[in-house]
Backbone as CSV, one residue per row, in Angstrom:
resi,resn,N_x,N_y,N_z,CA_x,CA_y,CA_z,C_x,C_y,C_z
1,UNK,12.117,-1.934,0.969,11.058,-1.792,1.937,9.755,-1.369,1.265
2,UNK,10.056,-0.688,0.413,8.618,0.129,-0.359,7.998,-1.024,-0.924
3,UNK,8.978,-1.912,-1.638,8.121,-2.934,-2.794,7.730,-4.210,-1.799
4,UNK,8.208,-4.088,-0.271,7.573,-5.481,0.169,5.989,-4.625,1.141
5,UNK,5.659,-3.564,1.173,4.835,-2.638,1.609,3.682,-2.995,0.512
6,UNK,3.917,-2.678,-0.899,3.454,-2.266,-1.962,2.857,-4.258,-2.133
7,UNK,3.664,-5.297,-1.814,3.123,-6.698,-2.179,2.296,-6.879,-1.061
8,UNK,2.804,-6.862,0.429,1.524,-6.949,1.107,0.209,-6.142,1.105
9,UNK,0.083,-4.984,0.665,-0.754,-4.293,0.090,-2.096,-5.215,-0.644
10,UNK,-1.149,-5.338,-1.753,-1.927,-6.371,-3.009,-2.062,-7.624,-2.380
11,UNK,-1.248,-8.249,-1.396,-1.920,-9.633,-1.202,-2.996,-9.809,-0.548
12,UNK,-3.109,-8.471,0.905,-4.042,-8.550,0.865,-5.438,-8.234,0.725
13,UNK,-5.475,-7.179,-0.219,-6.470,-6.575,-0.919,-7.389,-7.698,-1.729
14,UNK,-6.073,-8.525,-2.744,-6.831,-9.810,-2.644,-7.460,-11.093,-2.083
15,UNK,-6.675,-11.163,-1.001,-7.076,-12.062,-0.027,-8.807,-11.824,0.095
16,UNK,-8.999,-10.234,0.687,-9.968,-9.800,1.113,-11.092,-10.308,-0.185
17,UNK,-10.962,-9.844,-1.411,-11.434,-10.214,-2.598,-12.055,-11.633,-2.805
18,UNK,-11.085,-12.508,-2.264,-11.582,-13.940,-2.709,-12.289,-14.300,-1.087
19,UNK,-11.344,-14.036,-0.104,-13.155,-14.086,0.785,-14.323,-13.948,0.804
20,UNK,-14.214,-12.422,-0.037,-15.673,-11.995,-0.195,-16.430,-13.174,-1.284
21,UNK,-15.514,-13.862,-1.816,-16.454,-14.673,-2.903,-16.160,-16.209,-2.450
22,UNK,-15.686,-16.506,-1.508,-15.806,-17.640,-0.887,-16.754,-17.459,-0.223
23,UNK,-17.277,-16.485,0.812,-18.700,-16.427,1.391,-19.391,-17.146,0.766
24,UNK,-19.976,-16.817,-0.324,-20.661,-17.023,-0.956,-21.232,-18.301,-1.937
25,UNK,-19.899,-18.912,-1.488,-19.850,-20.702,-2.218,-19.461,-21.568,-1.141
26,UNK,-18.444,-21.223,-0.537,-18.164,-21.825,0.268,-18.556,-22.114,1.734
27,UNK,-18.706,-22.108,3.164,-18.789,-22.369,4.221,-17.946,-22.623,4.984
28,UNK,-16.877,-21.888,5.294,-15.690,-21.715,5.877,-15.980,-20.686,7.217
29,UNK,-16.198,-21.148,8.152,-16.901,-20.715,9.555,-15.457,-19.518,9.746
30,UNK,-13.878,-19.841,9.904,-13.013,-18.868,10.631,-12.815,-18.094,9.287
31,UNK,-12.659,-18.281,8.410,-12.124,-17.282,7.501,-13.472,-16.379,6.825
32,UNK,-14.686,-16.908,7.258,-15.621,-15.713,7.028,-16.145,-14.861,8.085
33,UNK,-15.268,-14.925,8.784,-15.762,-14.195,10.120,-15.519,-12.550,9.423
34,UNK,-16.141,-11.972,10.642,-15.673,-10.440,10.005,-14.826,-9.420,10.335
35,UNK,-13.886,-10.744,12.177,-12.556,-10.293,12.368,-11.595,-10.164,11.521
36,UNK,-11.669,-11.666,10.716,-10.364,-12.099,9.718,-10.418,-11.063,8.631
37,UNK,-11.774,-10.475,7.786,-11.847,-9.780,6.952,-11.246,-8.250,7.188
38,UNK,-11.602,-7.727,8.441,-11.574,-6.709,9.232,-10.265,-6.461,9.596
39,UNK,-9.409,-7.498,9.719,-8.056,-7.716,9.828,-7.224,-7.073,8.291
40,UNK,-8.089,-7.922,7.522,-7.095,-8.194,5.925,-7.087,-6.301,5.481
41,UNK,-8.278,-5.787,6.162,-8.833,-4.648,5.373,-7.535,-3.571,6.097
42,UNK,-7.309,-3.921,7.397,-6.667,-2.743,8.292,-5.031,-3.095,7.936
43,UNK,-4.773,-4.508,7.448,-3.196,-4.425,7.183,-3.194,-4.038,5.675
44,UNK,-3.987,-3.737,5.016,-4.137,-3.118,3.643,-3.906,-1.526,4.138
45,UNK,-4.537,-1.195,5.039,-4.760,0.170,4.873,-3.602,1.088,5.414
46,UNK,-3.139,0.304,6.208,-1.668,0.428,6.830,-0.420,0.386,6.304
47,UNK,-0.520,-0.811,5.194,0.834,-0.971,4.524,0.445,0.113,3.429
48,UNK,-0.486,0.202,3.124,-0.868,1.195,1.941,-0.097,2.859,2.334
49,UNK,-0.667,3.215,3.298,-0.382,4.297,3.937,1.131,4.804,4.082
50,UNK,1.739,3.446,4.917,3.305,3.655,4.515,3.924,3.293,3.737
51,UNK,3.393,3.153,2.611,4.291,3.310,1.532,3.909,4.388,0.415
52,UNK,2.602,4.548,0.485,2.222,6.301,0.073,3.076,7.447,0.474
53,UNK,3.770,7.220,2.019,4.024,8.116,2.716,5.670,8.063,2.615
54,UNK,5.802,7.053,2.090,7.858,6.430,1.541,7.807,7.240,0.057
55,UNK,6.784,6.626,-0.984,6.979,7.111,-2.212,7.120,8.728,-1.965
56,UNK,6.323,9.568,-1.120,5.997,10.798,-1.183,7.349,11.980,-1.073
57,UNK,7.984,10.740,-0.028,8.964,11.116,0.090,10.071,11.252,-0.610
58,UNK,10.189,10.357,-1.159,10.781,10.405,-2.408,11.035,10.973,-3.496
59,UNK,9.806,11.330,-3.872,9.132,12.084,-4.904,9.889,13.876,-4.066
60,UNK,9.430,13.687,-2.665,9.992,15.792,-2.576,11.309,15.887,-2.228
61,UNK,12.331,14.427,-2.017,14.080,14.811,-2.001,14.321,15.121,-3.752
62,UNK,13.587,14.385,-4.717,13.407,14.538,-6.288,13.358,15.741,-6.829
63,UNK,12.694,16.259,-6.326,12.133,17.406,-6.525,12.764,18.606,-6.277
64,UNK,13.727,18.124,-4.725,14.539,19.414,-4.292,16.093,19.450,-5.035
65,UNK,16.221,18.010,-5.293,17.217,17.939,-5.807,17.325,18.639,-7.432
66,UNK,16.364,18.386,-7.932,16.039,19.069,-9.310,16.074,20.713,-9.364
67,UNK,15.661,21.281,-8.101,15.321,22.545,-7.544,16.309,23.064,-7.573
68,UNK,17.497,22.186,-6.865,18.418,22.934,-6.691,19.612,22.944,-8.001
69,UNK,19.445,22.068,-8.487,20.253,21.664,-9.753,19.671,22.810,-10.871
70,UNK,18.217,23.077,-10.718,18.423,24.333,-11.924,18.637,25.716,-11.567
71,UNK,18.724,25.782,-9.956,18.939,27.083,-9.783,20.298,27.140,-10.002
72,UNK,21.466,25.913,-10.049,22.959,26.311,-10.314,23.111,26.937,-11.775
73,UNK,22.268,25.706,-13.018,21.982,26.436,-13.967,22.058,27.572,-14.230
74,UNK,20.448,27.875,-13.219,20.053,29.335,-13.586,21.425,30.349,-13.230
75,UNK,22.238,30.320,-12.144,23.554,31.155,-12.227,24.515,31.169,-12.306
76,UNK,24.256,29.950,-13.239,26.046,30.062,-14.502,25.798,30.320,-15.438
């Protein structure tokens, strides 16, 4: 789930990217609108978010698990 979060992310971060430079050569009336862009920007910011919020998680079961593994250490 994280790594298909983490590709739509990037696809469309780039998507957004080459719009911005199709404007500019091209003349593509629906895909330069500033819904479609406005779109690409908010499912970026979204998939971004939950998977910031997956890794994070991750990262503090890691952490507790480590936590608790040296406190056995620490009293043996």
């Amino acid at each position: 789930m994280k790594k298909a979060l983490k590709i739509i992310s990037d696809i469309s971060i780039v998507a957004f990217g080459l719009l911005l430079v199709s404007i500019k050569f091209i003349d593509l009336d629906y895909f330069n609108s500033s819904d479609f862009t406005n779109t690409l920007v908010i499912i970026y910011l979204i998939s971004s978010l939950y998977y910031y919020k997956m890794e994070l998680k991750d990262k503090d079961s890691k952490i507790q698990e480590l936590k608790h593994s040296l406190e056995k250490k620490i009293k043996a």
